[in-house]
N, C-alpha and C positions, 0 to 999 in steps of 0.2 A: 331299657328293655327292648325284646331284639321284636320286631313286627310281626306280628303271627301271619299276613301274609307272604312273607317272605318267607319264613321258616316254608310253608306249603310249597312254595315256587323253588324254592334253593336248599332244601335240606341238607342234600348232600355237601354244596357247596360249605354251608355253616360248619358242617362236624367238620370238614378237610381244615377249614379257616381257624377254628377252635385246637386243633391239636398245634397249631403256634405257639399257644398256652402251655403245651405239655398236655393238653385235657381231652380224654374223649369221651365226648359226651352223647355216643351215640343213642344209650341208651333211652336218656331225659327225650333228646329231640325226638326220638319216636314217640314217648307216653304222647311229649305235646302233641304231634299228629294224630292219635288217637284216639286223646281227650277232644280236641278239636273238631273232629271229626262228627265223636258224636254227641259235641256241642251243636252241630251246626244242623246233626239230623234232627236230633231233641226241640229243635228252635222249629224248625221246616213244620214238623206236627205238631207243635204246639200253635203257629201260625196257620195250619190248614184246619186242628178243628177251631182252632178262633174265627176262620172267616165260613165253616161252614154254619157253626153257631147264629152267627150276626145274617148268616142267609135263612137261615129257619127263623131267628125273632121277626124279619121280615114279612114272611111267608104267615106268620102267626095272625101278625094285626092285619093281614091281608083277610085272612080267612077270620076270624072275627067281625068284619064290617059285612063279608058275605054272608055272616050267620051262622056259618060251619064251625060251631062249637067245640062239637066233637071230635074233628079235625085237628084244631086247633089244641086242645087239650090232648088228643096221643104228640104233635110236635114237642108239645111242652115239655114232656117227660125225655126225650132225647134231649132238647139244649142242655135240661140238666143234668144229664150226664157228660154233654161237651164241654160245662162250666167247671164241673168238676176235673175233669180231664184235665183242661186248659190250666187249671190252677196247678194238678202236679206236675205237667210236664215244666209250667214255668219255674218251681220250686227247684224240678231235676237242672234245668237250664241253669238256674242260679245257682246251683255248686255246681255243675262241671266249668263254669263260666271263671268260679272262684278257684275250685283246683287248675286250671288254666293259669289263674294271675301266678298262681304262686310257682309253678315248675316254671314259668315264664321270667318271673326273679331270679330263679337259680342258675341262669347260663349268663353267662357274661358277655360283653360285647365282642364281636368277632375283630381279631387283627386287621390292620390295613394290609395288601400284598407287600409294601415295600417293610413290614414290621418281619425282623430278623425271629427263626424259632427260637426256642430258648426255656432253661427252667427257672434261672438264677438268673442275681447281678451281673455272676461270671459271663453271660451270653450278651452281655449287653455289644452295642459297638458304638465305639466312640470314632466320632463324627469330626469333630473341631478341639484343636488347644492350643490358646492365647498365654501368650507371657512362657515366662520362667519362673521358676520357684526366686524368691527373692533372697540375697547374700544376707546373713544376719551377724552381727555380732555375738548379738546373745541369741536361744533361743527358749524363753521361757511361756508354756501354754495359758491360754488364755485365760485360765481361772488363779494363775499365779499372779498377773501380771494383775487382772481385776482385784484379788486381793491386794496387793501391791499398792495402788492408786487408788481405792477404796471406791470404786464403782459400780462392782455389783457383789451382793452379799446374798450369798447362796446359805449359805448357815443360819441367818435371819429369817429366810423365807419358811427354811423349814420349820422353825420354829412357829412363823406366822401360820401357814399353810401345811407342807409339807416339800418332799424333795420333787426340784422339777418344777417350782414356785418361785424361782429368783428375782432378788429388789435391785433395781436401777437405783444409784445415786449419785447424784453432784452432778459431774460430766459425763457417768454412766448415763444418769436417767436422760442429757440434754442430747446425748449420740443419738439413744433411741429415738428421741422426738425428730433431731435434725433426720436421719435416716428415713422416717416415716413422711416427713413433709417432702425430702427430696423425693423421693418415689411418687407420694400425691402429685407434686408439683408436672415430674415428666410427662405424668401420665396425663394431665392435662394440655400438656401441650402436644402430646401425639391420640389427642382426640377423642381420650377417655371421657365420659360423663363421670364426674365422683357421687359416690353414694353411701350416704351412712346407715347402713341396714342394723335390724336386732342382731341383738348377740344372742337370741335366743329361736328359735322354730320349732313349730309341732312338727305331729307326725308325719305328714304329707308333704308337706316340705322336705323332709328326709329322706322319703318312697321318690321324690319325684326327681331329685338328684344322683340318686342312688347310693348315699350311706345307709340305707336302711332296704331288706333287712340284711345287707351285707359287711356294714360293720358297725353295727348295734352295740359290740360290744367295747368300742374304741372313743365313744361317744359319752360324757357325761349326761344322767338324765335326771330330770327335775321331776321326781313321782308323784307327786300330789297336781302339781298340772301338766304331769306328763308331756312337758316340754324337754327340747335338750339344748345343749348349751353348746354353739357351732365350732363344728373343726376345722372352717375356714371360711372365708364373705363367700366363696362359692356357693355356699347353700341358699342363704337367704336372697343374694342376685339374682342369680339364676330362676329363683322361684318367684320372683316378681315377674317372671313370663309363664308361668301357669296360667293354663285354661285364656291364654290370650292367643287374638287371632292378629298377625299381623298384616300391616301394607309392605307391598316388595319393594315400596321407594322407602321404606322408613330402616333397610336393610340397609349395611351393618350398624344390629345394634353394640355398641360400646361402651362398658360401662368399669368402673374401678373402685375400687373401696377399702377404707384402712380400719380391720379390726381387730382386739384380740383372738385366738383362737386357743381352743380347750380339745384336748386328746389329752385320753387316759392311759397309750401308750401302755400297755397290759404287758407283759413278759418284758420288758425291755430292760435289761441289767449288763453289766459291767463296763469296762474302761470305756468303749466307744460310746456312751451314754454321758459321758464326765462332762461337766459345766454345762457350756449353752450348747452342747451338740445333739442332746434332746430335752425335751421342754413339754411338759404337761400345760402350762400356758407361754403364750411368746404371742406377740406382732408379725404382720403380716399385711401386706398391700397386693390384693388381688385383681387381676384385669379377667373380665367376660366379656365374651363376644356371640352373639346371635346373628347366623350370617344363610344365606342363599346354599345351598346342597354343593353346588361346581364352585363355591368360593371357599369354601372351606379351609382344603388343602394348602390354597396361597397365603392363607390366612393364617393358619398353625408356622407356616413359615416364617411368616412377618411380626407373630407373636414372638417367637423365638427368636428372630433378630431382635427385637425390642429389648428383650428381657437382657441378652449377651450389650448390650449398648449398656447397660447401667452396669453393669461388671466391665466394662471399659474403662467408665466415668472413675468410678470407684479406685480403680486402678489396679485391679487383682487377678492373679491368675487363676484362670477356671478352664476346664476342659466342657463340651457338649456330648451328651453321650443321646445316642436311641434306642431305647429301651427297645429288649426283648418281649417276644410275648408271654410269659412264662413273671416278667417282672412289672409288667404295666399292672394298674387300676382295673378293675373289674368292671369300670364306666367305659375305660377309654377303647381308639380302634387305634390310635398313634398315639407317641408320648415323647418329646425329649426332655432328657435332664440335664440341668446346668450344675457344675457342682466345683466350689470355690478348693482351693489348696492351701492346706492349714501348716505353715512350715515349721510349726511348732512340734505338731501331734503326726507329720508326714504323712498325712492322709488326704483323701479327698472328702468333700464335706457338700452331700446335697443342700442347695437353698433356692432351684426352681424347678419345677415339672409345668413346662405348657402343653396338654393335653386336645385332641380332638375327639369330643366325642360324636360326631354323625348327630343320628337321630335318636341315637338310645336313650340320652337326658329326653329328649322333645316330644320322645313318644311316649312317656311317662309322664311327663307334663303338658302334652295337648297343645306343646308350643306350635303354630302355626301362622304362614304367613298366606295373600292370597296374590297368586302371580297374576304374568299380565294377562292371560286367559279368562281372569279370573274362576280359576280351583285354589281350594284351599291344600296345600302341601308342609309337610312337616319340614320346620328348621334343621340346620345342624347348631350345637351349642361345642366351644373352645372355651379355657380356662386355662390360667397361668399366674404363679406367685412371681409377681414382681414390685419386691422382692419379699420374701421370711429374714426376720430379720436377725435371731440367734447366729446362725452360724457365718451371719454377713458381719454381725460384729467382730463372731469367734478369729473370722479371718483377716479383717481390718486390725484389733489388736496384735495377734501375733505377726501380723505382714507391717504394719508401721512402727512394731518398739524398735527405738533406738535405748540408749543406758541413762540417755537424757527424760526419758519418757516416751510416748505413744502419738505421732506426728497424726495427724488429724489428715483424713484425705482431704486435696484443695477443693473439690466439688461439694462439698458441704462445710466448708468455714464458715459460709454468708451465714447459714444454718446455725451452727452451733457456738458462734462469737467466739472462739478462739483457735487457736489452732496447732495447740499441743494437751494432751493429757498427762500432768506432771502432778 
């Protein structure tokens, strides 16, 4: 959520920032300025008759001890019309305070200047691309070849579940685990803390990340305790710094965590949906970062080498792309996306976005730290899948079959005790 001080100071700047998006939002940013406004007059007389009140009960027991009853009795009948006052103006306060929060949900976070415009994928621009597409003998898609070698049963799921539910088996299910540990394992050693969060969050946890109410509808929800069931460890990390004040030396915080994730993925139909390349549930090893306002930047960078380092390891060809404004998260102000090359299905295939979002998560969540002055200042909060693990497999199967089977990359044999899927 974007600072209602700053909207005041930079209006104009915001709309010009915002049509990067495609979006103008001139309109909304004015209401805000003039809900605002006369929030902030509505507050002003609600706080002048409160303290003229509090100066007449004063005045009251003064003139009581002097005997001036009389006095004292006409003041009376003024407080209570101050007390009255003071109650509706507080009432008026509390909903334009509330129609505030909520036009204040509806704009998204502004572009960074280096974020290209844009309305689509099409606008994206790609930044980096490692490797070559790799020479195959055969090229059979990754839900053929899973058939094939009986590792994941997509047909079973549906059955169990529905489509978009797929069961790991044998060497399938041992890929995922090796996969998942390798990714924990890195990210320990480049300084993650790991964390095993719920798989579940209320409401405020949702507001304070920003899937809610921005995509409310992409969320499975649990209605009887009006829980939801997370679409990635970003949520419930991240919100373990709600309503926390931090120290500037306890800065960069660093934290990682490997959980399922649930997306209900609403419209999403046909061929580019086929096998693991979308997934109503799938695995996913996320890294956050809580860091200093001027470390940010360098930080989104170094998240972003990171993440390109285990697409190294792995040994697959991916390109970096930086999103447009028009295709980034409605959280973020920068976004790159990593996205692996599927030489089966000759596509590209997203399986990272590390995002900055400034202060939009922090001001939502209150996350703050207190510098060396000490003032209290809002964090910036970074987030990144490294790695998703669908379409890491999707790419690892169709980039290692040989006619012998599916050569296991070297960096996780230790992981998976062998080193072909036959």
């Amino acid at each position: 959520m974007l600072l209602i001080s700053r909207i005041r100071e930079n209006h104009e700047e915001i709309i010009e920032r915002l049509k990067t998006r495609g979006l103008d939002m001139s309109e909304i940013v004015n209401n805000i300025l003039t809900v605002d406004a006369n929030a902030r007059r509505t507050r002003n007389e609600m706080e002048s008759a409160q303290a003229e009140s509090n100066q007449l009960a004063a005045q009251i027991g003064k003139l009581i001890k002097e005997g001036k009853k009389d006095e004292a009795e006409s003041i009376k009948n003024r407080t209570s019309e101050l007390k009255t006052s003071v109650k509706e103006l507080s009432e008026k306060v509390q909903g334009l305070e509330n129609q505030l929060k909520e036009l204040l949900y509806t704009i998204p976070n502004t572009p960074n200047v280096s974020v290209p415009r844009g309305k689509s994928a099409d606008d994206n621009k790609e930044v980096k691309k490692v490797g070559e597409p790799k020479q195959l003998t055969q090229k059979l898609p990754h839900w053929e070849l899973a058939a094939k070698y009986g590792i994941i049963d997509f047909d079973l799921g549906v059955k169990l579940t529905g489509a978009g539910f797929p069961v790991y088996r044998g060497k399938g299910a041992r890929l995922q685990r090796a996969l998942i540990q390798f990714f924990l394992d890195e990210g320990y050693k480049n300084g993650y803390t790991e964390v095993q969060p719920p798989l579940m969050v209320n409401e405020a946890s949702g507001y304070g990340t920003g899937q809610l109410p921005d995509k409310e509808g992409q969320m499975y929800h649990v209605g009887v305790e009006d829980l939801y069931l997370i679409p990635t460890a970003e949520v419930p990390i991240t919100n373990m710094y709600r309503d926390v004040i931090l120290k500037e030396g306890d800065l960069p915080v660093k934290n990682c965590g490997y959980t399922p994730c649930f997306r209900r993925e609403a419209g999403s139909y046909g061929a580019h949906v086929r096998g693991l390349n979308r997934l109503h549930q799938f695995d996913k090893v996320e890294i956050v970062q809580i860091v200093k306002p001027e470390d940010s930047y360098g930080v989104l960078e170094d998240m972003s080498d990171y993440v390109q380092s285990l697409l190294d390891k792995l040994g697959l060809h991916y390109r970096v792309l930086l999103l447009c404004g028009g295709d980034m998260g409605f959280t973020s102000a920068k976004t790159y996306d990593m996205e692996v090359w599927s030489p089966a299905q000759e596509m590209w295939l997203e399986c990272s976005s590390v995002s900055n979002f400034e202060t939009f998560q922090t001001n939502r969540l209150k996350c703050r730290f207190k510098n060396e002055q000490g003032k209290t200042e809002l964090a910036h909060s970074l987030n990144g899948s490294a790695l998703a693990l669908p379409r890491i497999v999707a790419a690892i199967l169709e980039t290692y079959q040989t006619e012998n089977g599916i050569v296991v990359p070297e960096v996780l044999r230790s992981y998976t005790g062998f080193d072909i899927i036959d």
